[in-house]
C-alpha positions in Angstrom: 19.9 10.3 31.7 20.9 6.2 31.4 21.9 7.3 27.5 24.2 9.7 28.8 25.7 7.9 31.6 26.0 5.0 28.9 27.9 7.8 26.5 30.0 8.6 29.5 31.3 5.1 30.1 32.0 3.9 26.8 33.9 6.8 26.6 35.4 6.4 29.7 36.5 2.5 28.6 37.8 3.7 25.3 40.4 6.4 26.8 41.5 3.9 28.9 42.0 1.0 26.2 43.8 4.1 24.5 46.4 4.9 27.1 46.8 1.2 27.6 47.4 0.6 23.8 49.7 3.6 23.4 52.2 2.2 26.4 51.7 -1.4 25.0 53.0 0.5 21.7 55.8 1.9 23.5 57.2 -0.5 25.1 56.9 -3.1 22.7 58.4 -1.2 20.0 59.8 -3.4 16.7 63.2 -1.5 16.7 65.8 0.0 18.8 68.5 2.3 17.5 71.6 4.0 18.6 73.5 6.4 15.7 74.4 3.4 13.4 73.4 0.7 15.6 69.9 -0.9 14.6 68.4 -3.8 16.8 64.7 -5.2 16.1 62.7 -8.1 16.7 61.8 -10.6 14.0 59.8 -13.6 13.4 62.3 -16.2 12.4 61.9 -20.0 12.2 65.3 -21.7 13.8 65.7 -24.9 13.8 67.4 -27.9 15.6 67.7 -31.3 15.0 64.7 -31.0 13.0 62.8 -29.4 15.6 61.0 -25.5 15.8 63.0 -23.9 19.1 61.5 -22.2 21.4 63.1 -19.0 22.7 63.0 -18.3 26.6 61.5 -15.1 25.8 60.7 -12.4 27.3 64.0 -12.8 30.1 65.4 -10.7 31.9 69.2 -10.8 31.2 71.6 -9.1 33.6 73.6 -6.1 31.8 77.3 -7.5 33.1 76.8 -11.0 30.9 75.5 -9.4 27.8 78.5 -7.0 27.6 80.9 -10.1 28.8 79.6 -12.5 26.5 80.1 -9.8 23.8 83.5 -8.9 24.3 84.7 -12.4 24.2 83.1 -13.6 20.9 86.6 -13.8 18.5 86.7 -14.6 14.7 89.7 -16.0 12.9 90.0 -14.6 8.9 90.3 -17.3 6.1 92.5 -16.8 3.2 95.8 -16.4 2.1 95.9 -12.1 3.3 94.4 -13.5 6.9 95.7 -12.1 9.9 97.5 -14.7 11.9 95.4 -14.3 15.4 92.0 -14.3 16.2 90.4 -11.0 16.0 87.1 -9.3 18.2 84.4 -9.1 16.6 82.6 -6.3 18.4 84.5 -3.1 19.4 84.3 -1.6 22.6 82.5 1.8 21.4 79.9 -1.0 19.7 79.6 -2.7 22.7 78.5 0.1 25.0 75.6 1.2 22.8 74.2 -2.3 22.2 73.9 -3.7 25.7 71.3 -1.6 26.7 69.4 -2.0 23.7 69.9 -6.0 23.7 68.4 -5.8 27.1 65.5 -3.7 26.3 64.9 -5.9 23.2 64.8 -9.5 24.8 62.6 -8.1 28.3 60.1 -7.7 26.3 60.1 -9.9 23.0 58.1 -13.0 22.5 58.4 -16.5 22.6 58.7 -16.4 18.7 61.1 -13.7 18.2 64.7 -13.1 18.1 66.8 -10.1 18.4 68.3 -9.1 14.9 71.8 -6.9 15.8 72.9 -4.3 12.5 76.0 -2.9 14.0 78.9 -0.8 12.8 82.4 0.4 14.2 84.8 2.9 12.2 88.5 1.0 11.6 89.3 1.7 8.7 89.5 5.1 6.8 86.8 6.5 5.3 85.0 2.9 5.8 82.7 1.0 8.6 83.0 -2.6 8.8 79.4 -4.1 9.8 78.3 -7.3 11.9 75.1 -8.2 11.3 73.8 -11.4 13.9 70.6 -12.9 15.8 70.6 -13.3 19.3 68.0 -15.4 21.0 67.9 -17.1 24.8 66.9 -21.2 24.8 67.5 -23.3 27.1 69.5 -21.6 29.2 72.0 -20.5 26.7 72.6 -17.3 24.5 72.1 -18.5 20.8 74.4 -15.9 18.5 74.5 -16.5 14.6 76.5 -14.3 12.3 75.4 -13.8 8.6 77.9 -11.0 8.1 81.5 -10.4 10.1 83.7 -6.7 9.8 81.9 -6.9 6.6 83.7 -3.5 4.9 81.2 -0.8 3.7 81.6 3.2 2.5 79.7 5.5 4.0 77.2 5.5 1.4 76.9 1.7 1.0 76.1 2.1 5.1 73.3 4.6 4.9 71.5 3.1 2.5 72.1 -0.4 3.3 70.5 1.4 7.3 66.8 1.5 6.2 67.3 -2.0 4.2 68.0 -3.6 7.1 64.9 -2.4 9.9 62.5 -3.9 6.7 63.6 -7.2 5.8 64.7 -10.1 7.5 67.7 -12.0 7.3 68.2 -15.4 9.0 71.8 -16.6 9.7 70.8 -19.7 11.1 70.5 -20.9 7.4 73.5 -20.6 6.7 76.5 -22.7 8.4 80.1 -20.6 6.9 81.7 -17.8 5.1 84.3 -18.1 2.8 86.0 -15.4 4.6 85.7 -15.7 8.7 84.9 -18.5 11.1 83.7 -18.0 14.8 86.3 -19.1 17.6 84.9 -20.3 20.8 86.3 -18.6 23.8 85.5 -20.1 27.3 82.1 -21.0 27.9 81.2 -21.2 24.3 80.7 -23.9 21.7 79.6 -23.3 18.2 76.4 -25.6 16.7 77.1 -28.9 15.2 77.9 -28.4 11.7 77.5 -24.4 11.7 81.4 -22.1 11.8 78.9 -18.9 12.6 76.8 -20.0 15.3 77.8 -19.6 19.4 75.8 -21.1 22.1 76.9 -19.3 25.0 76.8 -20.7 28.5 75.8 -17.2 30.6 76.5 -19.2 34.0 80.1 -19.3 33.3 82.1 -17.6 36.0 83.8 -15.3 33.3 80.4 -14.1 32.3 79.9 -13.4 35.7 81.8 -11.0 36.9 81.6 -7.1 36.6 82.7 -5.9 33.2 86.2 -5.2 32.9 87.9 -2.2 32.1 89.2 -3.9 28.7 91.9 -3.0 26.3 90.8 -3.3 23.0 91.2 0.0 21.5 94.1 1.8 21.0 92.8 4.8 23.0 92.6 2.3 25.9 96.2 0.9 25.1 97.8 4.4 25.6 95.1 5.1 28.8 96.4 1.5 30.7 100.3 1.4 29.1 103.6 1.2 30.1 105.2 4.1 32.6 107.7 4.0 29.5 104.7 5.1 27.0 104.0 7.5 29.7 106.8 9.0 29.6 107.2 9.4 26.0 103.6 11.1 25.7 104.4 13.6 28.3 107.6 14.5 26.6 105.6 15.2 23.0 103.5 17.1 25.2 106.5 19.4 26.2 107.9 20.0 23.0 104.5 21.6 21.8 104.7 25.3 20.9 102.4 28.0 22.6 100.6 27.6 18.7 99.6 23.9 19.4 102.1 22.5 17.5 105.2 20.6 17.6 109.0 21.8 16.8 112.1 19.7 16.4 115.4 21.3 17.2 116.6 21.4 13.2 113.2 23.7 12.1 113.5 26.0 15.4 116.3 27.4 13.4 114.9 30.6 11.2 114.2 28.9 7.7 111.9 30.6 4.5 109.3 28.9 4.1 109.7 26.0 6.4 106.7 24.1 8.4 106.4 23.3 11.8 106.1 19.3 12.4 102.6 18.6 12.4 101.0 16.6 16.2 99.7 14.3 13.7 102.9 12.9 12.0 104.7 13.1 15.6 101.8 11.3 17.3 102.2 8.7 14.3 105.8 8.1 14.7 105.4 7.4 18.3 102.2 5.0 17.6 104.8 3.3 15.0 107.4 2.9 17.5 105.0 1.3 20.2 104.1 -1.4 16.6 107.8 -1.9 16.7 107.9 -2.9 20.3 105.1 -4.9 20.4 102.4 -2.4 22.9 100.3 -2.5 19.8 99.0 -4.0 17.0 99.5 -3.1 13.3 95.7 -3.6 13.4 95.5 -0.7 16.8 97.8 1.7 14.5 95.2 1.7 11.7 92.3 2.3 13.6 94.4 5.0 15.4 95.5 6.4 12.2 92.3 6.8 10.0 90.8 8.6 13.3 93.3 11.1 13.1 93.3 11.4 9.5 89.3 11.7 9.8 89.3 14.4 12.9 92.6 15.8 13.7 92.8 18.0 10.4 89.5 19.6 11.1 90.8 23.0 11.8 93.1 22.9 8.4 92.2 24.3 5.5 92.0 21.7 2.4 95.9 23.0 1.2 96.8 22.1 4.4 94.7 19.4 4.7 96.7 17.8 1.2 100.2 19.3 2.0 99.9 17.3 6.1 98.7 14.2 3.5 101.3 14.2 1.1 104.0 14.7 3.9 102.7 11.3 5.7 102.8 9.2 2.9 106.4 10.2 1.7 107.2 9.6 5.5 105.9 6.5 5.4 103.3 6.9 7.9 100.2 6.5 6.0 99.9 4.1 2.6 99.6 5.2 -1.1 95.7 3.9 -0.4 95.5 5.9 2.1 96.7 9.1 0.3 94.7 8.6 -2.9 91.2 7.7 -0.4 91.8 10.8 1.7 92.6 13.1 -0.9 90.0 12.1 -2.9 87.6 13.1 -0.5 89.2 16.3 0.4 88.9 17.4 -3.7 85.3 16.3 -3.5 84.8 18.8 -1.2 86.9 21.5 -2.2 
C-alpha cells in the first residue's frame, strides 16, 4: 500500500512539472512570427564603453510607445542616386504586425537577451525591401541597431534568406555604418557615439506618449485623409465607370472595330501622376502605389491581357521600361 501511494505521487509531481514545463515552453518561446515578419530572442554580447550592458529585461513596454517610437525612426540614403529627404524606415503595414510581437518578445526575455527584428514591406515591384535590427531596453532607454536598411530582395532571395535568419545570429552593434544609409534622429532620439545605425530612444518623451496617430505614410492613407479636391476627382472616375467595371472616355464611346475600353488601372495612374505633379504625393508613394496595382489589379485578366494593359502603360508613360521587362517577365514564366 505505501509503494503504491509512493507510485501515485511521483506521478502525481511529474504531471505537474509537465504542465508547468509545457506553459514555461509556451510562453517563452525563441521566435515570433507574422507572414514575413520574424522576431526572436538572441544571446548577444553589446557593449559600451568597454563595458557588458545589461538589458532591463523582462519589461513591460506599453504598446502606444513601441508603435511611436517606430514610426519616427527616419534614414537618409548616401550616394550620388540618394533621394534628397529623409525616408521611414518601417511602413505602416510593418508596423502594425511588429508591435504586438515586440511586446510579447521583451515581457518575457531575459536579462541577457535582445529582440532580433527580420521585417519586410512590398514597395517596389516584384521585390521586398528588408530591415533587419536589435532592439533591447537599458537604462531607461530603447537601444535600436540596424545591420540592414530597405535592403532590396526578390521573392526568392526572401524565402530563403526567412529560415537563415530564425538560426543564426547577427549583431549590429558591431558594426557602426553602411555605405548606403545613415539613421536620422527624430525627437527624443540620439544615435551612439561613433555608431550612424544605432538609436537610443528616450520612451518618456511626450511624443512617445501619446495615443498612436492615424499617420499618413502610405499612399492608401494619402488618398483616405486628402484634399476635398482629390475627393472630388476620385468620385468623378468613379462616375465615368461602365456597368462592366471599367472606364470609357468620350473619344472610345464612339462605335470603333476593335477598340479597348481605358483600363481603371491606367486612369487610376494618370490621376496618381497628377497628384506627383501637384505635390499630395511622392514620386516614392506613386511607386508603391503602382507596383500594387500592377501586382493585384490585373488578377482577373487573362495573361494577353495582362501584356497588352502592360505594354499600353509603358508607351503611356505610366510605368518604366524596368517595369515592363520585370512584369512581363513574370507573366511568360507563368504562361
Amino acid at each position: 500500500m505505501r509503494n503504491q501511494r509512493l507510485v501515485q505521487a511521483i506521478l502525481f509531481v511529474g504531471i505537474i512539472c509537465m504542465m508547468f514545463s509545457g506553459r514555461f515552453r509556451n510562453t517563452h518561446a525563441e521566435t515570433y512570427t507574422d507572414g514575413m515578419i520574424v522576431i526572436k530572442h538572441v544571446e548577444l554580447p553589446v557593449k559600451r564603453d568597454g563595458r557588458l550592458i545589461q538589458f532591463n529585461h523582462p519589461c513591460e513596454l506599453p504598446g502606444n510607445a513601441i508603435a511611436n517610437a517606430l514610426s519616427y525612426i527616419y534614414f537618409e540614403e548616401k550616394g550620388l542616386l540618394k533621394k534628397k529627404k529623409p525616408l521611414r524606415v518601417f511602413q505602416d503595414d510593418e508596423i502594425r504586425k511588429l508591435v504586438p510581437l515586440i511586446i510579447q518578445a521583451f515581457f518575457v526575455a531575459t536579462p541577457t537577451q535582445a529582440i532580433a527584428v527580420s521585417s519586410y514591406s512590398e514597395r517596389i515591384l516584384l521585390t521586398d525591401q528588408q530591415n533587419y535590427c536589435i532592439l533591447f531596453f537599458s537604462n531607461l532607454c530603447l537601444n535600436i541597431a540596424f545591420s540592414r536598411v530597405h535592403r532590396l530582395q526578390t521573392y526568392n532571395d526572401t524565402m530563403s534568406d526567412k529560415k537563415q535568419y530564425t538560426t543564426t545570429k547577427e549583431n549590429p552593434v558591431l558594426i557602426s555604418r553602411s555605405r548606403f544609409w545613415k539613421l536620422v534622429p527624430s525627437a527624443g532620439q540620439r544615435l551612439e557615439p561613433s555608431h550612424e545605425n544605432w538609436l537610443v530612444i528616450d520612451l518618456s518623451t511626450e511624443i512617445y506618449q501619446q495615443p498612436v496617430a492615424q499617420r499618413v505614410g502610405t499612399v492608401d492613407e494619402k488618398i483616405k485623409m486628402s484634399t476635398s479636391e482629390l475627393d472630388a476627382r476620385l468620385k468623378k472616375l468613379e462616375e465615368r465607370m461602365g456597368a462592366a467595371g471599367e472606364i470609357k472616355t468620350p473619344k472610345q464611346m464612339a462605335p470603333a472595330m476593335g477598340s479597348r475600353n481605358e483600363s481603371k488601372i491606367k486612369n487610376k495612374l494618370i490621376i496618381l501622376r497628377e497628384m506627383v505633379s501637384d505635390g499630395i504625393i511622392s514620386e516614392e508613394d506613386y511607386d508603391d502605389k503602382k507596383a500594387k496595382m500592377l501586382r493585384e489589379a490585373m488578377v482577373n485578366m487573362s495573361i494577353k491581357e495582362q501584356l497588352q494593359e502592360i505594354k499600353d502603360l509603358k508607351i503611356e508613360g505610366l510605368i518604366t521600361e524596368k517595369d515592363y521587362n520585370e512584369k512581363k517577365k513574370e507573366l511568360m514564366d507563368r504562361f
